[in-house]
Backbone as CSV, one residue per row, in Angstrom:
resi,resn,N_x,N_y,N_z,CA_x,CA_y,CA_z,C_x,C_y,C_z
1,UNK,-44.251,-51.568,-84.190,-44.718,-51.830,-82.831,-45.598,-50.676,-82.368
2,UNK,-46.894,-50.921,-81.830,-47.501,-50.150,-81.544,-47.125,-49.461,-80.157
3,UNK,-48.116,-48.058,-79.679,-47.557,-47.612,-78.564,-48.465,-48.007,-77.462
4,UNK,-47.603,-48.455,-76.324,-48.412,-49.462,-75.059,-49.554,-48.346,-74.901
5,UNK,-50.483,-49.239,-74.428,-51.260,-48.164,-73.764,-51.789,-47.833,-72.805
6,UNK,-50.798,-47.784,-71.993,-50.261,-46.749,-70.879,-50.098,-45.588,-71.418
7,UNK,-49.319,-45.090,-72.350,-48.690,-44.320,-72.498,-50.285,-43.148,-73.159
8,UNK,-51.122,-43.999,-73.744,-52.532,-43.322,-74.105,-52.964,-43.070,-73.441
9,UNK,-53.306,-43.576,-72.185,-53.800,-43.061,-70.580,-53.193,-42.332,-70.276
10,UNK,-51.725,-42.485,-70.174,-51.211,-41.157,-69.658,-51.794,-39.661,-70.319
11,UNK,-51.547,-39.567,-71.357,-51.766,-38.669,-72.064,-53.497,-38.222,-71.873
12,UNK,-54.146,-39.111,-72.181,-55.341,-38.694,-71.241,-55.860,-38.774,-70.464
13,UNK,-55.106,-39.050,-68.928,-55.220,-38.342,-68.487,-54.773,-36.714,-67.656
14,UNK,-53.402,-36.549,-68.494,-52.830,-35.796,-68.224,-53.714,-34.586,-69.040
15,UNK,-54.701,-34.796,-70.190,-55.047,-33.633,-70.942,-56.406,-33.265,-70.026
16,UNK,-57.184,-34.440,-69.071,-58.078,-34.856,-68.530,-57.834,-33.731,-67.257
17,UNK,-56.793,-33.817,-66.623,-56.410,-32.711,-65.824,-56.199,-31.755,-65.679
18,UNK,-55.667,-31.456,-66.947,-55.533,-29.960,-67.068,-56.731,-29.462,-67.886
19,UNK,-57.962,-29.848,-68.357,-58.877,-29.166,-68.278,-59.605,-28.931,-66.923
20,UNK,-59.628,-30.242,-66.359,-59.771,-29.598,-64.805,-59.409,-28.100,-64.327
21,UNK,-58.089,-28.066,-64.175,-57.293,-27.005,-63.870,-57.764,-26.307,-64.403
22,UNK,-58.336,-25.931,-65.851,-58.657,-24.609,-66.544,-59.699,-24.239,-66.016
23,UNK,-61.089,-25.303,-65.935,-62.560,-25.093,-65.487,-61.963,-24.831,-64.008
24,UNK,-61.193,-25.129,-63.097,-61.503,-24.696,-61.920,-60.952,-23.344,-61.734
25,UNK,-59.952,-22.851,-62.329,-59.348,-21.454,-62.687,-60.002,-20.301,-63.140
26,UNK,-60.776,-21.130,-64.160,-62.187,-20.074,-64.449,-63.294,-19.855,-63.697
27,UNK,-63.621,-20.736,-62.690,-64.863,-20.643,-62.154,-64.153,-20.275,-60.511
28,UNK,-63.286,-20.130,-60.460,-62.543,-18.712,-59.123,-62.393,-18.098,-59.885
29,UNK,-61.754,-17.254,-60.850,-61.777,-16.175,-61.479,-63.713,-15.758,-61.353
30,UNK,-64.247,-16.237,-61.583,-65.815,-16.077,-61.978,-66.462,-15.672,-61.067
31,UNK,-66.164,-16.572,-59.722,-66.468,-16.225,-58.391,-65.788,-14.913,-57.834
32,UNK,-64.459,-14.489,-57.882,-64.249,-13.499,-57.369,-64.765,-12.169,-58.007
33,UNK,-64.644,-12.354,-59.260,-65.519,-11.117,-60.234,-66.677,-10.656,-59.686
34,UNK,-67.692,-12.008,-59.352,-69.172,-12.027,-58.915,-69.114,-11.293,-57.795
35,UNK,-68.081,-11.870,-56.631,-68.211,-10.966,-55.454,-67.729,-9.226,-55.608
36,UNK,-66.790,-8.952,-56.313,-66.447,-7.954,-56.358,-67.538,-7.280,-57.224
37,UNK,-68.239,-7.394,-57.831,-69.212,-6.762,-58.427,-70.144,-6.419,-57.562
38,UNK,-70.735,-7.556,-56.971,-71.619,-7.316,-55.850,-70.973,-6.690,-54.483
39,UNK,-70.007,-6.960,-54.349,-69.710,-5.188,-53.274,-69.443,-4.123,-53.805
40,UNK,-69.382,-3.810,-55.081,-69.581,-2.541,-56.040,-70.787,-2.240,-55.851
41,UNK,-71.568,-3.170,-56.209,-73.393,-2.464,-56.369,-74.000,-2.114,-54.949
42,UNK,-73.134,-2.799,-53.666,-74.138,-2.890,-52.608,-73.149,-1.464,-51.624
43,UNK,-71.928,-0.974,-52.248,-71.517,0.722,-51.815,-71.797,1.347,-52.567
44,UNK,-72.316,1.593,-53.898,-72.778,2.590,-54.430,-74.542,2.326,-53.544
45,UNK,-75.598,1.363,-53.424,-76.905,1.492,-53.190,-77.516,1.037,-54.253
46,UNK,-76.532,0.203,-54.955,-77.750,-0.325,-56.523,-77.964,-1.674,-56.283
47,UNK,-78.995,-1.988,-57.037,-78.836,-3.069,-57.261,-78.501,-4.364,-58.227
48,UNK,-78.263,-5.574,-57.196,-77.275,-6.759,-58.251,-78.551,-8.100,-58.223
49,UNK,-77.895,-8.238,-59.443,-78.610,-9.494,-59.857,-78.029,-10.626,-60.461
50,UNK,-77.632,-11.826,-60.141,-77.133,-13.182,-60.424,-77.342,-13.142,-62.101
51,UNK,-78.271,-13.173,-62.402,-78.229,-13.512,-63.920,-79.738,-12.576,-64.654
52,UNK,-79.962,-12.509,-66.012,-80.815,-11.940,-66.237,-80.845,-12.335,-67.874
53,UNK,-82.046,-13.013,-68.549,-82.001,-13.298,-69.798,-82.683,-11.917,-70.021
54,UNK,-83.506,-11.451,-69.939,-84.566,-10.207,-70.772,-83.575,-9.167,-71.060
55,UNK,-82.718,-8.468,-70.099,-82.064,-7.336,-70.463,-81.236,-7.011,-71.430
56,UNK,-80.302,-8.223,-72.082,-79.542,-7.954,-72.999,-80.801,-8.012,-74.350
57,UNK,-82.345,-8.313,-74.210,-82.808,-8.203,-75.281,-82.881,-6.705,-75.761
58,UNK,-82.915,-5.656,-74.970,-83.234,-4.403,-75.591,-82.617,-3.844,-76.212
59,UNK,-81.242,-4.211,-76.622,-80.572,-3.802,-77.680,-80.079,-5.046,-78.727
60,UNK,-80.236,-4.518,-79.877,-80.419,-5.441,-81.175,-78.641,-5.359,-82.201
61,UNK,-77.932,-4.404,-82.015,-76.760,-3.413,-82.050,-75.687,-3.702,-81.552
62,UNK,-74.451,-2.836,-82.106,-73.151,-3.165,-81.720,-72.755,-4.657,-81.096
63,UNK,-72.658,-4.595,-80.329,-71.913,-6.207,-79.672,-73.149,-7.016,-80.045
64,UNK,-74.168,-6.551,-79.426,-75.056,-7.970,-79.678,-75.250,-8.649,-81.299
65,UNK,-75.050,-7.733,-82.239,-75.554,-7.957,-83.479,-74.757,-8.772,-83.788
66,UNK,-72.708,-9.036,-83.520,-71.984,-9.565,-83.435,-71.961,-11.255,-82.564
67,UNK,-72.365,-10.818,-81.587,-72.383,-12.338,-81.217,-73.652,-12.774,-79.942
68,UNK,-74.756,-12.550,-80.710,-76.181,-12.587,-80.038,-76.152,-12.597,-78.980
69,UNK,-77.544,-12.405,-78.314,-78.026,-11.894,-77.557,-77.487,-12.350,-75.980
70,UNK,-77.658,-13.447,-75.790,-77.085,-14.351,-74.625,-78.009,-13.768,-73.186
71,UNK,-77.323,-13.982,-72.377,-77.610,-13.786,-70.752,-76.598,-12.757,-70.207
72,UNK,-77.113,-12.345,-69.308,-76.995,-11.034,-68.842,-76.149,-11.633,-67.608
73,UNK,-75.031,-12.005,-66.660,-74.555,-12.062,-65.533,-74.177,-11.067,-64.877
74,UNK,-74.169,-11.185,-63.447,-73.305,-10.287,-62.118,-74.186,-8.796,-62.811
75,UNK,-75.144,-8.678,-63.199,-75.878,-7.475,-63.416,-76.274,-6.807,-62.353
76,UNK,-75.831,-5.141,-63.049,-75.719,-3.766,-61.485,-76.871,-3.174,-62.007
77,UNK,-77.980,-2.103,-61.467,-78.943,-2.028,-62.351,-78.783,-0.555,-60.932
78,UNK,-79.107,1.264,-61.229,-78.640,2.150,-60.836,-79.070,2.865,-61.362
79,UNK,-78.535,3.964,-60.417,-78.993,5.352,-61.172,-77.861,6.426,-60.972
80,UNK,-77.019,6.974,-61.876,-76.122,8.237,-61.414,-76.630,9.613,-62.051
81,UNK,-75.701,10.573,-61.564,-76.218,11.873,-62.017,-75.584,12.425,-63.517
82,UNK,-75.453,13.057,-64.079,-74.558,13.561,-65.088,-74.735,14.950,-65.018
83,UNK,-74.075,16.247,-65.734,-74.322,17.401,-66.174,-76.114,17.621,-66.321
84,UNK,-76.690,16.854,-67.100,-77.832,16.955,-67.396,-78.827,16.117,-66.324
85,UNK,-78.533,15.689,-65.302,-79.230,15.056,-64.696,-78.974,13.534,-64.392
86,UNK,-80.283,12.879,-63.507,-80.261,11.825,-63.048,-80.259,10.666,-64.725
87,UNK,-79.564,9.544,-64.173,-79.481,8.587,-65.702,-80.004,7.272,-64.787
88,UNK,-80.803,6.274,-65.300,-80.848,4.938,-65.270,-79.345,4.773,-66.116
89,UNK,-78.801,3.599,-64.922,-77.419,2.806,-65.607,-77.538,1.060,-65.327
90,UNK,-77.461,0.491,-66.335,-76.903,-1.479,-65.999,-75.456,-1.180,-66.394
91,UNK,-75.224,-2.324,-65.652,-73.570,-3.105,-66.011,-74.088,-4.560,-65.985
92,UNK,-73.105,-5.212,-66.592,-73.852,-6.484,-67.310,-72.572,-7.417,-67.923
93,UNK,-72.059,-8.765,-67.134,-71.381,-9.678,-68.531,-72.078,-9.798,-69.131
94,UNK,-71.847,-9.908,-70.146,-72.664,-10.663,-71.469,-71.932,-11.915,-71.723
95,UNK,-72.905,-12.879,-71.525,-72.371,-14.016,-71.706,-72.927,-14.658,-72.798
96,UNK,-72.501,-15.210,-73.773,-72.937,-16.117,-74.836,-72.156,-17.430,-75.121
97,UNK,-73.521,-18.622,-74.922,-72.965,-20.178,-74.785,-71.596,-20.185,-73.735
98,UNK,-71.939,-19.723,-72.471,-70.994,-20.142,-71.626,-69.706,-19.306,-71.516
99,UNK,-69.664,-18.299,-72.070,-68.151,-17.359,-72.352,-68.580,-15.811,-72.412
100,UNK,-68.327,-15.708,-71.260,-67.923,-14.034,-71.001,-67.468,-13.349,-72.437
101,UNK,-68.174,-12.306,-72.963,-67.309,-12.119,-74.506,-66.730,-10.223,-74.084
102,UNK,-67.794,-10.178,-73.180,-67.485,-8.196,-72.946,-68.206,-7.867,-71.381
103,UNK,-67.567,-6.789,-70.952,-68.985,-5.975,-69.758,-69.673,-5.118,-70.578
104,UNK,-70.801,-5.130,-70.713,-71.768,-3.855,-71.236,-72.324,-3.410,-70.388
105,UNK,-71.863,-1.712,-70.314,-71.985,-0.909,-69.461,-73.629,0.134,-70.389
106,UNK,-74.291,0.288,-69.838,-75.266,1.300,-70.283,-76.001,2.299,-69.834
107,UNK,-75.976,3.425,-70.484,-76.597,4.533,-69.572,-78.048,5.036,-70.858
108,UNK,-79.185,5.519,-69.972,-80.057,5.332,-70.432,-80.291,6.946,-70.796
109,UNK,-80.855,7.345,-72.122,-80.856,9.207,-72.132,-82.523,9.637,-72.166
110,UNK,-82.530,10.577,-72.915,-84.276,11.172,-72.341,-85.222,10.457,-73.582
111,UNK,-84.796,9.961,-74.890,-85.679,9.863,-75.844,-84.897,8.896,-76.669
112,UNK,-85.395,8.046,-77.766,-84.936,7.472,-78.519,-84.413,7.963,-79.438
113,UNK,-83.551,7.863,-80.537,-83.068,8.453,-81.833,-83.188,7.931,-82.582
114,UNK,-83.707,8.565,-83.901,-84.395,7.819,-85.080,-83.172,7.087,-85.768
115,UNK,-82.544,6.988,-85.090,-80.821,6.066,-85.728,-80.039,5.609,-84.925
116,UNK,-79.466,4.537,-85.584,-78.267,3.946,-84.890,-77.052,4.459,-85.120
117,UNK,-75.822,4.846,-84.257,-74.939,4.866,-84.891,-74.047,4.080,-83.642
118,UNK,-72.997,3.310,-84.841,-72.336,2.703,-84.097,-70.823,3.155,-83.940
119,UNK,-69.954,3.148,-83.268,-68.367,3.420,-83.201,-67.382,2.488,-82.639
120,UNK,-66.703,1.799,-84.126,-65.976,0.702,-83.845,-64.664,1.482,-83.808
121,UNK,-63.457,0.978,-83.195,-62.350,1.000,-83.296,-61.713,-0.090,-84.498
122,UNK,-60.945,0.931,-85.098,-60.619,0.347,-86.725,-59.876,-1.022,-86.783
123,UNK,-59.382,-1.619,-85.823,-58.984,-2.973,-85.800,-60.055,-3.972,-85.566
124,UNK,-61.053,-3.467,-85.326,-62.286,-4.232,-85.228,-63.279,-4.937,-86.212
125,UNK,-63.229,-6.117,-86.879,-63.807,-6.131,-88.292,-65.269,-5.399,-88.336
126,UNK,-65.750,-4.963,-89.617,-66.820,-4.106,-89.933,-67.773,-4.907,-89.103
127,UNK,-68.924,-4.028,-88.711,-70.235,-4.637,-89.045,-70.626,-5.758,-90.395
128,UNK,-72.019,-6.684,-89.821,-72.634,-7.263,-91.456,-72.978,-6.822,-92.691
129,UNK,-72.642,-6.997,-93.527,-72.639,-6.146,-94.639,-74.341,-6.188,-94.813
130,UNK,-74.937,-5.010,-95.059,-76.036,-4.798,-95.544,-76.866,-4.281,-94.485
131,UNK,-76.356,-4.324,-93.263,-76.856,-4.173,-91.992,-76.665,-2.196,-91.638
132,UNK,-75.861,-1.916,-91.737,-75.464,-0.448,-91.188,-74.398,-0.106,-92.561
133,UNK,-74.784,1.306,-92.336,-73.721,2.120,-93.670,-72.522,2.428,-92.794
134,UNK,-71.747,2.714,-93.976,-70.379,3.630,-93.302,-70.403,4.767,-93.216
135,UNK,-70.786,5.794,-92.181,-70.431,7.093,-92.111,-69.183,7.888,-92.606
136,UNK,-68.081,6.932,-91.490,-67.062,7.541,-91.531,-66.398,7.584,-90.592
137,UNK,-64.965,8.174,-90.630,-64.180,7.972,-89.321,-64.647,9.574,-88.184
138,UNK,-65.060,8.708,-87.319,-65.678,10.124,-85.972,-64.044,9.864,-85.162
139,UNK,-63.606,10.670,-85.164,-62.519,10.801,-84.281,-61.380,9.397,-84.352
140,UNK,-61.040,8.440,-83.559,-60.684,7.116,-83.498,-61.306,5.971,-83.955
141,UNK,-62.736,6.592,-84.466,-63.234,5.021,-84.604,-64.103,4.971,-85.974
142,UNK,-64.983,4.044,-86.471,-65.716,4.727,-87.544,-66.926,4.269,-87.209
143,UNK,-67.528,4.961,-87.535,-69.335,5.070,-87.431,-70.018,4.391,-88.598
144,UNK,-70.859,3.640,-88.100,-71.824,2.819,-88.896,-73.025,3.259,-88.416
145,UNK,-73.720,3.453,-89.808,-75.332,4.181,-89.175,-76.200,3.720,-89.784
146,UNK,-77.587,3.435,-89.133,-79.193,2.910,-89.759,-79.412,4.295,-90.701
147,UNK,-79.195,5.477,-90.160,-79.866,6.661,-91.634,-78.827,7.754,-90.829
148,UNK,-78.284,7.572,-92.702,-76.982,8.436,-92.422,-77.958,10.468,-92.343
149,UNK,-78.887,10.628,-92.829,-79.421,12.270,-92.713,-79.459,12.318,-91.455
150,UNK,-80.425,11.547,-90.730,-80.762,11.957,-89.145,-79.351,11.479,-87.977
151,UNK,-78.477,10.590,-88.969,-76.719,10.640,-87.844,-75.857,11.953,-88.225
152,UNK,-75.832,12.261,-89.431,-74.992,13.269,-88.776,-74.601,14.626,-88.430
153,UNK,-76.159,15.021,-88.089,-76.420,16.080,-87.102,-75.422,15.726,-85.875
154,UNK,-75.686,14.811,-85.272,-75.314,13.869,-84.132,-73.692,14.114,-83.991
155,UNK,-72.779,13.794,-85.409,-71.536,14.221,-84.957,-70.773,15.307,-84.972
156,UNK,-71.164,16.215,-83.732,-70.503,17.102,-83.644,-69.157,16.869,-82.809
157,UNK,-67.978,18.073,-82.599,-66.902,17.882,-82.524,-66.212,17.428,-80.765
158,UNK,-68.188,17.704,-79.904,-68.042,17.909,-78.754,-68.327,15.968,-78.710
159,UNK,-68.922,15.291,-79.245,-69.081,13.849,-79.772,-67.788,13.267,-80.174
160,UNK,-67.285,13.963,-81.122,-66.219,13.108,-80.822,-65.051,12.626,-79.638
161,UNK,-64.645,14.418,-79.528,-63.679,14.207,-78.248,-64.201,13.335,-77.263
162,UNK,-65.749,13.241,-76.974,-66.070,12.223,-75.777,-66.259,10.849,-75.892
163,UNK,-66.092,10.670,-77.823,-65.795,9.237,-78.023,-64.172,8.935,-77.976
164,UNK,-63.509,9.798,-78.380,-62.164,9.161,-77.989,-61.989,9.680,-76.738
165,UNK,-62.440,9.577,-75.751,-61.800,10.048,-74.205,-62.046,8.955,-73.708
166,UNK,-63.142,7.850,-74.753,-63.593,6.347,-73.869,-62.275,5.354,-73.715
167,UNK,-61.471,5.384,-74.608,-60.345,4.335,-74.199,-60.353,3.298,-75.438
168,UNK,-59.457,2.884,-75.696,-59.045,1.571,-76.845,-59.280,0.676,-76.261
169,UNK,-59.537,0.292,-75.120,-60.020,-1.337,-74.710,-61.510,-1.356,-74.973
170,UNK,-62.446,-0.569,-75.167,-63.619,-1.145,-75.264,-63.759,-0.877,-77.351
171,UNK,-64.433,-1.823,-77.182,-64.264,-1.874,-78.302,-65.769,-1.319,-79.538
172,UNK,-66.350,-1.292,-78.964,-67.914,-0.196,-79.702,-68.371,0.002,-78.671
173,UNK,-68.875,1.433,-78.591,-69.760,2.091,-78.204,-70.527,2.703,-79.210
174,UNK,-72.435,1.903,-79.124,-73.570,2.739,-79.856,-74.654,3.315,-79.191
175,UNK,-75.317,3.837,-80.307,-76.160,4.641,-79.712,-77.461,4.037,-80.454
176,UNK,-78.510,3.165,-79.490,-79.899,2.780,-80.002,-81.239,2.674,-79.184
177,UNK,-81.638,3.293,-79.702,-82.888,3.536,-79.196,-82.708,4.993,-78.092
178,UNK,-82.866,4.817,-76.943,-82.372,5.587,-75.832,-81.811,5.522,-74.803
179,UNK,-80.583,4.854,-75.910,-79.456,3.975,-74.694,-77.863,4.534,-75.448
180,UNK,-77.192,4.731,-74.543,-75.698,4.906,-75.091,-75.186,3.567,-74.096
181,UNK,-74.451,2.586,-75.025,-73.899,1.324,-75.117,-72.798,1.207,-74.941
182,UNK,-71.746,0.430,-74.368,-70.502,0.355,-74.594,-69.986,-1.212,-74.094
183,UNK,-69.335,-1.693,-74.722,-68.830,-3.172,-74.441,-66.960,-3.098,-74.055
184,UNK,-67.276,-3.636,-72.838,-65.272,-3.243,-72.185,-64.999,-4.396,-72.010
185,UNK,-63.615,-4.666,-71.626,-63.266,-6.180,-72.144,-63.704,-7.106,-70.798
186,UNK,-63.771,-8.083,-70.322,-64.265,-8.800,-69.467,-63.400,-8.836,-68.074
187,UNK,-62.357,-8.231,-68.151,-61.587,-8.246,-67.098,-62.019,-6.953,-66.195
188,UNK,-62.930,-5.922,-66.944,-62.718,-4.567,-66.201,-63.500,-4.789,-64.740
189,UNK,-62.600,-4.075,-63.743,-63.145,-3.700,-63.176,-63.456,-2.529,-62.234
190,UNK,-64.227,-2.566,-61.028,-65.163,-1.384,-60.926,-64.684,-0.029,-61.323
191,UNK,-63.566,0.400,-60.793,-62.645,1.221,-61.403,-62.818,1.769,-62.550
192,UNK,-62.556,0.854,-63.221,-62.460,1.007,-64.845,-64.024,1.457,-65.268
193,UNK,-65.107,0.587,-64.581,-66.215,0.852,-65.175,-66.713,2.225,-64.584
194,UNK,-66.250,2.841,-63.562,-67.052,4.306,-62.216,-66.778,4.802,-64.039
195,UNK,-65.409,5.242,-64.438,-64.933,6.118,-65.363,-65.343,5.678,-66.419
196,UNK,-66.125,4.475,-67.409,-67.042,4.071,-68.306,-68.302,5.113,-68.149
197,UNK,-68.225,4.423,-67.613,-70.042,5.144,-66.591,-70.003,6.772,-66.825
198,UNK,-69.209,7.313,-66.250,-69.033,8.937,-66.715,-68.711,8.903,-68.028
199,UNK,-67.809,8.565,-68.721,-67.892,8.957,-70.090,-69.225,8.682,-70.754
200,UNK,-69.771,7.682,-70.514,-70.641,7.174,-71.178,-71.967,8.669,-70.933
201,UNK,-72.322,8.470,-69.826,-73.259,9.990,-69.224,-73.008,11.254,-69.961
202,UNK,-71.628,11.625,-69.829,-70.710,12.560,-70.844,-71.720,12.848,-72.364
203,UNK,-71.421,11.217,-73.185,-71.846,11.319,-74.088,-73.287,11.273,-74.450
204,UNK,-73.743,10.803,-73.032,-75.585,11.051,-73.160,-75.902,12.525,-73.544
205,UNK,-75.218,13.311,-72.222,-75.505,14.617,-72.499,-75.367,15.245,-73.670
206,UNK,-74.436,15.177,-74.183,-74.177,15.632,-75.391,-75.304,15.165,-76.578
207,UNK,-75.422,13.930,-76.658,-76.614,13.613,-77.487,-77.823,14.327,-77.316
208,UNK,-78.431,14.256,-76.012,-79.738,14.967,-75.624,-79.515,16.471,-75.858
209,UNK,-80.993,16.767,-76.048,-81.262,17.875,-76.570,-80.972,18.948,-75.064
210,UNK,-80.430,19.841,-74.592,-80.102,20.741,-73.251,-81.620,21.608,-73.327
211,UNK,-82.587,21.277,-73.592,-83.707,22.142,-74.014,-84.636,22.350,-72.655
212,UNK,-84.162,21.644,-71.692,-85.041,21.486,-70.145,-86.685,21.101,-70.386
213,UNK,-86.768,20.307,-71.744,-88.417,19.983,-72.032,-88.511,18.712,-70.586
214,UNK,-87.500,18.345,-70.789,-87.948,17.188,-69.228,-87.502,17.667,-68.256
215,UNK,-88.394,18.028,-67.176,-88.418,18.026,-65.593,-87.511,17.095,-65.057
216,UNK,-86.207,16.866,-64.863,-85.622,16.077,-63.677,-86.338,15.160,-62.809
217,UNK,-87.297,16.195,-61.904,-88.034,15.041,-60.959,-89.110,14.784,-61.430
218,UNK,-89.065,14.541,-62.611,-90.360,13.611,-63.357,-89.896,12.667,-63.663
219,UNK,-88.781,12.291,-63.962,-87.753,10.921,-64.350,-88.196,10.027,-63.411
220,UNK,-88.775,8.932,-63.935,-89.056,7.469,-63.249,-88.303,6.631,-63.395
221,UNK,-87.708,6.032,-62.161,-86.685,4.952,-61.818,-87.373,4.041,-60.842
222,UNK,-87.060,2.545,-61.492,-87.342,1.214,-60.886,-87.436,1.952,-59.377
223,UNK,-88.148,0.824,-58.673,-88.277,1.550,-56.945,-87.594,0.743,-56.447
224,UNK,-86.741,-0.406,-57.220,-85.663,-0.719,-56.334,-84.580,-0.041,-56.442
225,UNK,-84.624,0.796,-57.182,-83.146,1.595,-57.418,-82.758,2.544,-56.274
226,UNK,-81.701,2.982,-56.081,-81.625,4.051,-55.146,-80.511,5.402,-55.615
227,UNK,-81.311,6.391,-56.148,-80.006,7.442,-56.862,-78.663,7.453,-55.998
228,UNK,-77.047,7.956,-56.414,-76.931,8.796,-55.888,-76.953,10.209,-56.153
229,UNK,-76.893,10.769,-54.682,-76.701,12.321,-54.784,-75.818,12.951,-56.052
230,UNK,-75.720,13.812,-56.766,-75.126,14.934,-57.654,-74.514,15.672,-56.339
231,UNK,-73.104,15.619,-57.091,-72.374,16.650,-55.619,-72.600,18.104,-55.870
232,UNK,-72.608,18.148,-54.742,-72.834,19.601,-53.855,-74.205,19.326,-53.489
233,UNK,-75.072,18.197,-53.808,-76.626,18.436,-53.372,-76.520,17.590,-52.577
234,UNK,-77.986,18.053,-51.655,-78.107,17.214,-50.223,-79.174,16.091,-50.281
235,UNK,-79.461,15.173,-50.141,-80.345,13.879,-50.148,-80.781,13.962,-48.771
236,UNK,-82.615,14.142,-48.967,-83.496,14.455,-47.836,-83.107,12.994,-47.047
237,UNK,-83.396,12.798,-45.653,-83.353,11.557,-45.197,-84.596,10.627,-45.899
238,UNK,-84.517,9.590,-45.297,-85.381,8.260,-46.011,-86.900,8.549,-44.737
C-alpha cells in the first residue's frame, strides 16, 4: 500500500517552511550585521558602501585564490594611524555565489613586495599545489611563498610574534602586492575587527622599510576618506 499523499504534502511542506525560516533568519542576521557595520564606519568618519564588485579584484591570494573572487559587501573603506604612520584600511564580506565565506580586513603599506607570502593556520588545507612553495612553519602557521630568496628576509622574529598575536579564528593572513590581508570568520564584529586592524598595521610596520624615504603628508587618500587623528596629535579644524 502506498503512502497517501497527504502525508507527501505534509512533508513538503513542512521542509517548504523551514527553509523559509532559514532564508528569513539569515537575511535578519544580514540586516543587523549591515547596520552595525554601518554605524561602525559612520563613528569612526569612514566610509560604507552596500556592495562593491572591483575591490575584492586586487588581490589574487590567500582567501581569494581559495574560493574566488566574488563581491565585496557592507564595505568600510578608511584610514588609521600605526607606529609608522597614516594606513589606507577596507573591511569587506566577501561574498561568493550568495554566502558570506570570511570578513577581509586590509591595511594598505608604502610599496609592493616582490613576493607573496602567505600564513595559514595548520588545520587549514594547503594552498594549490603548484601555486606557492612551502617556506615553513613562521611561528603558528606556515608560510607559502611566490620566491622563497626575496620571503625570507621578511621573516624575522619581530614577524612572527605579530603573526601569532593575530588570533586562531582568522584563518590566513598574506602579504601581496602592498597590502597585508587577513580573512576573520563572518561573525566578527567591530570589536574584533578595531584589534584586526591594529595587528594587521602592527604587521605593516614591521614589513616596511623604517627608512623615512616617504614623507607622511605626501600619502594620498581617497577624498572621501577622513583620517583619524594618531593620539596625542591634534586635527586642525575642517
Amino acid at each position: 500500500m502506498g503512502v497517501p499523499a497527504w502525508v507527501w504534502f505534509t512533508i513538503a511542506a513542512v521542509a517548504a517552511g523551514a527553509g523559509l525560516a532559514l532564508l528569513a533568519a539569515d537575511r535578519a542576521q544580514r540586516t543587523a550585521r549591515n547596520r552595525e557595520r554601518r554605524r561602525w564606519a559612520a563613528l569612526r568618519g569612514w566610509q560604507f558602501t552596500e556592495s562593491d564588485q572591483v575591490l575584492p579584484t586586487r588581490w589574487q591570494h590567500g582567501l581569494i585564490a581559495v574560493t574566488g573572487r566574488g563581491t565585496g559587501r557592507d564595505v568600510v573603506t578608511g584610514s588609521t594611524f600605526t607606529a609608522d604612520g597614516r594606513r589606507l584600511v577596507h573591511v569587506l564580506d566577501h561574498e561568493v555565489n550568495g554566502r558570506t565565506h570570511a570578513v577581509m580586513v586590509a591595511v594598505h603599506r608604502r610599496r609592493p613586495l616582490p613576493t607573496v607570502v602567505e600564513l595559514w593556520l595548520p588545520s587549514v588545507p594547503v594552498p594549490r599545489e603548484g601555486e606557492l612553495d612551502l617556506l615553513g612553519p613562521v611561528g603558528d602557521r606556515y608560510a607559502f611563498v611566490s620566491d622563497m630568496t626575496s620571503a625570507r628576509p621578511l621573516i624575522t622574529p619581530d614577524l612572527v610574534d605579530a603573526a601569532d598575536e593575530i588570533g586562531d579564528d582568522v584563518t590566513v593572513v598574506w602579504l601581496e602586492d602592498a597590502w597585508v590581508v587577513a580573512a576573520a570568520p563572518p561573525s566578527a564584529g567591530p570589536a574584533r575587527l578595531e584589534r584586526l586592524l591594529r595587528d594587521l598595521g602592527e604587521l605593516a610596520d614591521i614589513v616596511d622599510p623604517l627608512d623615512g624615504e616617504d614623507d607622511e603628508e605626501d600619502r594620498v587618500l581617497p577624498s572621501n576618506v577622513r583620517e583619524l587623528p594618531r593620539a596625542g596629535r591634534a586635527v586642525p579644524p575642517a
